[in-house]
C-alpha positions in Angstrom: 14.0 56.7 -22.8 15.4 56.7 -19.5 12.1 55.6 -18.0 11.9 52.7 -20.7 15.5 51.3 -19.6 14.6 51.3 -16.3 11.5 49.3 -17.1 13.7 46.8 -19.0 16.0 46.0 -16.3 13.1 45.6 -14.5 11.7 43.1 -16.7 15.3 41.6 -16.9 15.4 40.9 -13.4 11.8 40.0 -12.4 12.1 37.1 -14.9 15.2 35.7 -13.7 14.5 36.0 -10.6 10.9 34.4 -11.3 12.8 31.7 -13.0 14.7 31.0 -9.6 11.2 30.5 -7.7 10.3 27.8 -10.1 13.2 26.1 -9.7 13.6 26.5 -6.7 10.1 24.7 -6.6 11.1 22.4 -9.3 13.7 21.0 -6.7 11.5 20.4 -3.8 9.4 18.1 -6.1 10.4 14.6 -7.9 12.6 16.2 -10.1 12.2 15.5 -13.8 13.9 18.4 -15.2 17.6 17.2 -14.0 18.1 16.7 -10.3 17.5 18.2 -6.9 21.3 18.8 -7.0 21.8 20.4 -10.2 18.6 22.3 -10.3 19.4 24.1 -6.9 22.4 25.9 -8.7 20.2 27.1 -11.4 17.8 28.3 -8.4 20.4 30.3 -7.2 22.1 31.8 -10.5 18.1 33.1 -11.2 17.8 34.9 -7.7 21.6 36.5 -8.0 21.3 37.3 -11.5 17.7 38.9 -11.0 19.4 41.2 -7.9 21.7 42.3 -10.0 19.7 43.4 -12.4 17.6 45.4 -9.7 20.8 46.5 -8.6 22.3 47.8 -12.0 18.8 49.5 -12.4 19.3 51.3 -8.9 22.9 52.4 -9.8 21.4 53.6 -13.4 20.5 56.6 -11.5 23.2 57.7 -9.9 25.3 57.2 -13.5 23.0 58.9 -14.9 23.5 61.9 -12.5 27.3 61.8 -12.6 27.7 60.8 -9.2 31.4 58.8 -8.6 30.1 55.4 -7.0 31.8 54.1 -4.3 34.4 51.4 -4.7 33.1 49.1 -2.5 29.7 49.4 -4.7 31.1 48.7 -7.7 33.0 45.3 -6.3 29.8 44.3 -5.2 27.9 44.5 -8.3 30.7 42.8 -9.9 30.6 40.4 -7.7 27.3 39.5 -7.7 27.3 39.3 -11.6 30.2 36.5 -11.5 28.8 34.6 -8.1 25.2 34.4 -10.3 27.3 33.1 -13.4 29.6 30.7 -11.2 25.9 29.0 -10.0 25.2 29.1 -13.6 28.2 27.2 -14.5 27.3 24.4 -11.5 24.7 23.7 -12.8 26.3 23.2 -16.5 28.6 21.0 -15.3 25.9 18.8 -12.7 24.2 18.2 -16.0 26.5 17.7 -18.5 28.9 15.6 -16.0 26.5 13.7 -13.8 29.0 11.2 -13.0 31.4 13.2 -11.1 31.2 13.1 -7.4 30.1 15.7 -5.9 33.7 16.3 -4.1 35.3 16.1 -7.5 32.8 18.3 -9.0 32.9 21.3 -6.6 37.1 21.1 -6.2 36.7 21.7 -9.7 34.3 24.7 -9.2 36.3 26.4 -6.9 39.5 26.4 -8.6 37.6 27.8 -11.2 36.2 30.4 -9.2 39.9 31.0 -7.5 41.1 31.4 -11.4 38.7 33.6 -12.9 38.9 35.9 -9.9 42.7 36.1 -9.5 42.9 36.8 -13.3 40.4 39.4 -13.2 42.1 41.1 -10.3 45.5 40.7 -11.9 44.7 42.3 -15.5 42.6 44.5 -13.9 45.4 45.9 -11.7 48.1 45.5 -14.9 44.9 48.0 -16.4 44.9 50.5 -13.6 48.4 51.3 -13.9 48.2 52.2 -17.3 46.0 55.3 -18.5 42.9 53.6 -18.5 39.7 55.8 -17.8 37.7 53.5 -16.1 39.2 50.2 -15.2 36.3 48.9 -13.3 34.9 48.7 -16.8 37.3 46.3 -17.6 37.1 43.5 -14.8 33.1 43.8 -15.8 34.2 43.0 -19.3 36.6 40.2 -18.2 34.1 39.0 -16.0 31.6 38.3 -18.9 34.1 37.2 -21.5 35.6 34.5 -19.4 32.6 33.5 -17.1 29.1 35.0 -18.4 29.7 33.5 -21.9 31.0 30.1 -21.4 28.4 29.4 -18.5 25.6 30.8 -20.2 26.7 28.6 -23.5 27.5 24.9 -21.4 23.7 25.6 -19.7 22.8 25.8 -23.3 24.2 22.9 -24.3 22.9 21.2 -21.1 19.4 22.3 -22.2 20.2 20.6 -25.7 20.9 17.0 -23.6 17.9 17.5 -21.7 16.0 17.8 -24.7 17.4 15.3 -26.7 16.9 12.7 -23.5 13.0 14.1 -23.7 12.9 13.1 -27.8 14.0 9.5 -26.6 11.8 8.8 -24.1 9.3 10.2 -26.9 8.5 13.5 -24.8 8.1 15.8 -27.7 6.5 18.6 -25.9 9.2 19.1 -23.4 12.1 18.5 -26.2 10.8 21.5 -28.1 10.4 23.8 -24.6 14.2 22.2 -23.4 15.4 23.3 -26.8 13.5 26.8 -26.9 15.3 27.4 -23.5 18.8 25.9 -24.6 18.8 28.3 -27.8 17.5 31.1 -25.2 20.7 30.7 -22.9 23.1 30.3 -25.8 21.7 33.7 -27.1 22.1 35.4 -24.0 25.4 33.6 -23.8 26.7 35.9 -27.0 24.5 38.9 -25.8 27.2 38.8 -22.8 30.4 40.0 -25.7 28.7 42.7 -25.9 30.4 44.4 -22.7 31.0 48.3 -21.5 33.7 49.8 -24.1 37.1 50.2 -23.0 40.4 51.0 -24.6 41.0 47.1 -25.2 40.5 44.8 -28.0 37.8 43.2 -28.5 35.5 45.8 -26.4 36.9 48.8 -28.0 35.1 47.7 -31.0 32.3 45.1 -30.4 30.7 46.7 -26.9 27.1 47.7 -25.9 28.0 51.1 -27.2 28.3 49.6 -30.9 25.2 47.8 -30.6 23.3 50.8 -29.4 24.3 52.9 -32.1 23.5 50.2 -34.7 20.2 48.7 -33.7 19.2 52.0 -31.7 18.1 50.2 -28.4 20.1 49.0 -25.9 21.8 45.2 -25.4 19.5 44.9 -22.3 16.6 44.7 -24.4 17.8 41.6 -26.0 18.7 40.4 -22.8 15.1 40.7 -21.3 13.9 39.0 -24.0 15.8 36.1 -23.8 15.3 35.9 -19.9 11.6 35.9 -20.8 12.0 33.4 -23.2 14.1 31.4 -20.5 11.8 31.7 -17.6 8.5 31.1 -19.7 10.6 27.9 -21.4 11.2 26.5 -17.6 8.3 27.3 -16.1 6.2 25.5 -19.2 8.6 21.9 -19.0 7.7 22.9 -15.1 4.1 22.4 -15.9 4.5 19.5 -18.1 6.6 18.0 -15.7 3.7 18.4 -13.3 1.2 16.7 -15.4 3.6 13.9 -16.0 4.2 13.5 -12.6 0.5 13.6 -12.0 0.4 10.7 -14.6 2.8 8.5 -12.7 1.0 9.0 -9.8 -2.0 7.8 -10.9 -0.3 5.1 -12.9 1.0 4.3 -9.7 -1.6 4.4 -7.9 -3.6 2.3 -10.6 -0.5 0.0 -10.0 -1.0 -0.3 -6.1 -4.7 -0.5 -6.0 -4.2 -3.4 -9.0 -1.9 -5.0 -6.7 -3.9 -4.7 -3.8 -6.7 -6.1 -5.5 -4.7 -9.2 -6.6 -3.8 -9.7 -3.0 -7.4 -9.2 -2.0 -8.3 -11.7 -4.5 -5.8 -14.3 -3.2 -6.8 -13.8 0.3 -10.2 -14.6 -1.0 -8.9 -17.3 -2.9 -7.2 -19.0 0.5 -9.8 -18.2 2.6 -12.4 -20.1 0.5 -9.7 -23.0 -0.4 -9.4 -22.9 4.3 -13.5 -23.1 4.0 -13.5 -25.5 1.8 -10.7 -27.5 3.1 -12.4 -27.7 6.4 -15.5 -28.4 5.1 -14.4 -31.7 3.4 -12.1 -32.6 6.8 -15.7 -32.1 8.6 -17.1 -34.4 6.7 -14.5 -36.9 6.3 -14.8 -36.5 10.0 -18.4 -36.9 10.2 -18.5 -39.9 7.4 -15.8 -41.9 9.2 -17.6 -41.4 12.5 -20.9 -42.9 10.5 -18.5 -45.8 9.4 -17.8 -46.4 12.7 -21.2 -46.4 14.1 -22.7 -48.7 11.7 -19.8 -51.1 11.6 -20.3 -51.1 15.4 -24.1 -51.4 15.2 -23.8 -54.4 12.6 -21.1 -56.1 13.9 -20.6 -55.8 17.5 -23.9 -55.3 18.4 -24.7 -58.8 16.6 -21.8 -60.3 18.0 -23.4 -59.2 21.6 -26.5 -60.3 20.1 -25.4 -63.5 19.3 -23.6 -64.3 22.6 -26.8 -63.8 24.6 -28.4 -66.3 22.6 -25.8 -68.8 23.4 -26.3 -68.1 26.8 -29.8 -68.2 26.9 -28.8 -72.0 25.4 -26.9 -72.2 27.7 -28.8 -71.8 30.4 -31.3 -74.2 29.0 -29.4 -77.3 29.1 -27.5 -76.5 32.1 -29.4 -77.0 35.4 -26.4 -76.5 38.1 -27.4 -72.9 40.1 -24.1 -71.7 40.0 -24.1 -71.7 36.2 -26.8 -70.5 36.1 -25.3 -67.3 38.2 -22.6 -67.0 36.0 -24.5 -66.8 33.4 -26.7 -64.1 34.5 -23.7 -62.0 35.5 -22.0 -62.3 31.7 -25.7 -61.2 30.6 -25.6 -58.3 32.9 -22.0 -57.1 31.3 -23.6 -58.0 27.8 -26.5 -54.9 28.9 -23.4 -52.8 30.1 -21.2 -53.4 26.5 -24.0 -52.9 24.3 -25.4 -49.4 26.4 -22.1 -48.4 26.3 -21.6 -49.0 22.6 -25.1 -47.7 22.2 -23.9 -44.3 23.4 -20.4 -44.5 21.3 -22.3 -44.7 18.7 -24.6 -41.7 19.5 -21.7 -39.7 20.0 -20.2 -40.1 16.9 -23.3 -40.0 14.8 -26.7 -39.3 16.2 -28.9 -41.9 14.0 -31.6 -39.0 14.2 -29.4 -36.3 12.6 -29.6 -38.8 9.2 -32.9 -39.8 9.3 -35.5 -37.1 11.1 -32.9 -33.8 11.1 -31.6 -31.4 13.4 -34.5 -31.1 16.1 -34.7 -34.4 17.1 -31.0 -35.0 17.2 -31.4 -31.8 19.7 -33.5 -33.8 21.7 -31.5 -36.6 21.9 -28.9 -34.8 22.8 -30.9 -33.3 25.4 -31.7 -36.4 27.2 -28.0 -37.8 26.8 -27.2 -34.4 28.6 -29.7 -35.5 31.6 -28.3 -38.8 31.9 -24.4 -38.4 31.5 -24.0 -34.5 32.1 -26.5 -34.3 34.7 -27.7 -31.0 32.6 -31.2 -29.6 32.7 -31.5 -28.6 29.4 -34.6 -26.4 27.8 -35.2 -26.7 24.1 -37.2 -24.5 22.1 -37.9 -24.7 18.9 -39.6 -21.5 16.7 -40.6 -21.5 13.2 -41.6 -24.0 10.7 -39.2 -26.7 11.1 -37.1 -28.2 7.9 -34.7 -30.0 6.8 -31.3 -28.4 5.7 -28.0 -29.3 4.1 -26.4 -32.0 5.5 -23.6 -30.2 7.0 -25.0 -27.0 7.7 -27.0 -29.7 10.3 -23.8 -31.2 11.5 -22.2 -27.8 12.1 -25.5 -26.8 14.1 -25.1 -30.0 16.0 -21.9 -30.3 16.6 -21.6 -26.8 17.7 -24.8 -27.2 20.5 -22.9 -30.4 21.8 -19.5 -28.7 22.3 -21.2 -26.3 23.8 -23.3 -28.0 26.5 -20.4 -30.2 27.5 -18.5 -26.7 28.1 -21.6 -26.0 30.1 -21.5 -28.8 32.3 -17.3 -28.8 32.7 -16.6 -24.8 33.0 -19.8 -22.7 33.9 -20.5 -24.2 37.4 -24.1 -24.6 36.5 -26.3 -27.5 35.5 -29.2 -25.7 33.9 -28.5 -24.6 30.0 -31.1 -23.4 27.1 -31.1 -24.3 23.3 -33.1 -22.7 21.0 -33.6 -23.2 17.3 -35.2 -20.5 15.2 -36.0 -21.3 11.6 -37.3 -18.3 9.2 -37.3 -17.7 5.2 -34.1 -15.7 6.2 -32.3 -17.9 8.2 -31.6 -20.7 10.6 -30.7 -19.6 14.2 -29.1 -21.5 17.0 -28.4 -20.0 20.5 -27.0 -21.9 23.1 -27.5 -20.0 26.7 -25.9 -20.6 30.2 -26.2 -18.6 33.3 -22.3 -19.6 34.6 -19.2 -18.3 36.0 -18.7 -16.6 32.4 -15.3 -15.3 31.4 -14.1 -12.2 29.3 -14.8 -12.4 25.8 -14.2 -8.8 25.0 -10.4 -9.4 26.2 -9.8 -12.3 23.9 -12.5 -14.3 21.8 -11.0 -18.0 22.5 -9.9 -17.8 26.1 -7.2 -20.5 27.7 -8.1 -23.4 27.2 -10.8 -22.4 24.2 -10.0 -24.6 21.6 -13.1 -25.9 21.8 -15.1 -22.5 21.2 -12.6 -22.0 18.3 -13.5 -25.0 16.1 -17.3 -24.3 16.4 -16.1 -20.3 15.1 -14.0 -22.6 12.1 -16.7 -25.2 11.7 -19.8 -22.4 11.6 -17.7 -20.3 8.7 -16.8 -23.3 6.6 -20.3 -23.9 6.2 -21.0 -19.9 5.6 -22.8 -19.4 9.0 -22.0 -15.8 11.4 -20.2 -17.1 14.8 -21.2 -14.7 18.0 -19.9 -15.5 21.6 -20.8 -13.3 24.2 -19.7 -13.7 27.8 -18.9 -11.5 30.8 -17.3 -12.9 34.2 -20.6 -13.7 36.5 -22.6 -13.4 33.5 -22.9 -16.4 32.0 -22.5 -17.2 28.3 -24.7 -17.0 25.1 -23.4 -18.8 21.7 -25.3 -17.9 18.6 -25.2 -19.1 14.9 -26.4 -17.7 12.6 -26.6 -19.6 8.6 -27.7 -17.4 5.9 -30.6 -18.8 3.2 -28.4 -19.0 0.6 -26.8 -22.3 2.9 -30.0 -23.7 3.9 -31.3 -25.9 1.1 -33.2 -29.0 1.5 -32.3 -32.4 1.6 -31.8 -34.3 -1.5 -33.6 -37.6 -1.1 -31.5 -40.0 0.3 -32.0 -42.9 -2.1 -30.8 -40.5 -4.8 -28.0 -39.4 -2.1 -27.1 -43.5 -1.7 -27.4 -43.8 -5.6 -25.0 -41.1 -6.1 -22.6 -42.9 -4.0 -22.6 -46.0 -4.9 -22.2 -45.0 -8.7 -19.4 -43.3 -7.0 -17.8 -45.6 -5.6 -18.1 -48.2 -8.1 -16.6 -45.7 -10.8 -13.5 -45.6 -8.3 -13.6 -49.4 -8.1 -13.2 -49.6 -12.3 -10.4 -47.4 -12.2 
């Protein structure tokens, strides 16, 4: 028998103490169970109340053998019993009171402590004086009655709101664990009147003794069971707290990456909507520039036209020499206007980018870059040569122009190299100068780099790869690369001039 008790009290305190570990765990998570705060308490009432257990199991022998314990011994027992009770009743009242303060809430703890101890020690005194046998019997007994019980009962009940707060938020597997634990501490709440017998009422007739010699095993056993019950009931809402946290984390997660994805979408969404933006200013750009060309090819360049036809009249009814003279000077500033407007209207629209393509408009701009730039430029063409879309053929264009004229105002050289590489794949333009250079590596659009940035925008509105490379001393290479999916063939430009002018004259019947 002996050998079984001390294997219950064993039992007793292994589970509360095991009960402290998980909460003590609980805490350190995202608490579900109740919070950090209140579940720290219960941490602590599990690890005191399991010691003493050990230690009423280590002082079972020495009763046992009849030895007279030291007073200081017995103090501390007792004391341990009502400091593990005292944690018990913190947490009680952090859970059933969450709106105190926390000031408010441990004034109120302490006086309670102050209370129950001063009336312990002053009964138990009042008791020592009188011909009690064993009066440290008696402040174990006061201890339970007016702390065990009422703490053990008000965790109980805080078990009970934790449970009903699980039925509402439709948790039914942690209501029926929260209530299995709430009816566990409640139970071991009234297993606590059931104290040492002493010479007083009520112990003197409702005391361990009593229950012994009715049931014919000790209180303890009871007791064990119940702090079973407890620990397995906390550490089973601790596991389904787990996978509910588990679930919110993914939901989370789910949540983020969701949000993430709607962000990456609208990025998408304004970076095409930039492309596309650009691409229309490109060719409003590059439309206006052909409006300008022709109106200055069939206006002003008839106008010119015209005026050296009137001179050439001119000249035929006059016979004076000197009028004559000033008549071959205007023609002579007629030539000038109408090469100068010649090459205005190169520069805003090649004629050959329209009508033969991209090569020859290289070529031309390969001469121009002879005569105006003094550049020596070497083009090369590979591949079977054909047409593309429209703007992918501006962009290409545009982007070899911008970059000879940097050629011929920053690189300190006046030889460049241009080569065009068409394949199933692809279209490839590289633009080559052995220059000064400058470091691309440090930033891709140096001072002054406008210029280089607009080809990058121009070459990724129309769905091309931009690469500048470029070293101080060792020159520069440009290449741009458009994928097949861009390079489709002209439409035929009647149908092109069709579609325009039915276009156009739907915009003039609105």
């Amino acid at each position: 028998m002996q050998i079984n008790v001390t294997l219950i009290f064993f039992v007793y305190g292994l589970a509360f103490f095991s009960m402290g570990v998980v909460m003590l765990l609980e805490s350190g998570r995202s608490p579900i169970l109740a919070d950090a705060l209140a579940l720290l308490p219960l941490a602590l009432f599990g690890f005191i109340h399991g010691i003493h257990e050990w230690f009423e199991m280590a002082l079972m022998d020495q009763t046992i053998l009849d030895i007279q314990l030291p007073i200081p011994i017995n103090w501390s027992r007792i004391s341990i019993l009502a400091i593990s009770f005292i944690f018990l009743f913190i947490f009680s009242l952090r859970v059933l009171r969450p709106e105190m303060t926390r000031s408010s809430l441990e004034t109120i703890i302490l006086i309670t402590i102050v209370l129950v101890f001063a009336g312990i020690i002053i009964i138990s005194t009042m008791f020592s004086q009188n011909s009690h046998a064993d009066w440290f019997s008696h402040v174990d007994a006061l201890t339970r009655y007016f702390l065990a019980v009422p703490a053990a009962c008000l965790a109980g009940l805080a078990f009970f709101r934790k449970g009903a707060a699980a039925r509402e938020a439709t948790q039914n597997r942690q209501k029926n664990v929260l209530w299995l634990v709430a009816f566990g501490f409640i139970g071991y709440g009234l297993t606590q009147t059931f104290v040492p017998a002493t010479d007083s009422f009520p112990s003197n007739i409702w005391n361990s003794a009593t229950f012994l010699e009715i049931t014919g095993f000790p209180i303890q056993v009871i007791r064990a069971l119940l702090a079973v019950i407890i620990t397995v009931g906390l550490l089973r809402v601790s596991q389904l707290n787990a996978t509910e946290r588990q679930k919110q984390l993914i939901q989370s997660e789910k949540a983020r990456l969701e949000a993430l994805e709607r962000v990456r979408t609208e990025l998408e969404s304004k970076e095409n909507l930039r492309r596309e933006l650009l691409r229309r200013t490109v060719i409003a750009q590059e439309e206006e520039r052909t409006r300008v060309a022709r109106e200055l090819h069939d206006e002003t360049s008839q106008l010119l036209a015209a005026i050296s036809l009137q001179l050439e009249s001119l000249r035929n009814v006059s016979h004076t020499t000197e009028i004559n003279k000033q008549i071959d000077e205007l023609q002579v500033l007629r030539r000038r206007i109408s090469e100068g407007i010649y090459r205005l209207m190169h520069d805003l629209r090649p004629a050959q980018l329209d009508d033969i393509g991209l090569t020859a408009a290289l070529s031309s701009l390969v001469d121009d870059s002879r005569k105006h730039m003094g550049l020596t430029v070497d083009l090369q063409v590979k591949g079977q040569e054909k047409r593309l879309d429209p703007f992918v053929e501006t962009v290409l264009f545009r982007v070899a122009q911008e970059a000879l004229t940097n050629v011929a105002r920053h690189a300190g050289v006046t030889q460049a190299f241009i080569m065009v590489f068409y394949s199933p794949e692809r279209v490839e333009l590289i633009v080559k100068d052995e220059g000064r250079g400058f470091s691309a590596n440090r930033h891709p659009f140096p001072h002054h780099g406008w210029g280089l940035a607009g080809m990058n925008e121009r070459v990724e509105a129309a769905g091309g790869n931009f690469h500048l490379q470029s070293s101080p001393g060792n020159g520069t290479i440009i290449t741009v690369i458009v994928p097949k999916d861009k390079i489709l063939v002209l439409r035929n430009r009647e149908e092109r001039i069709d579609e325009e002018q039915v276009t156009s004259n739907s915009s003039n019947k609105r």
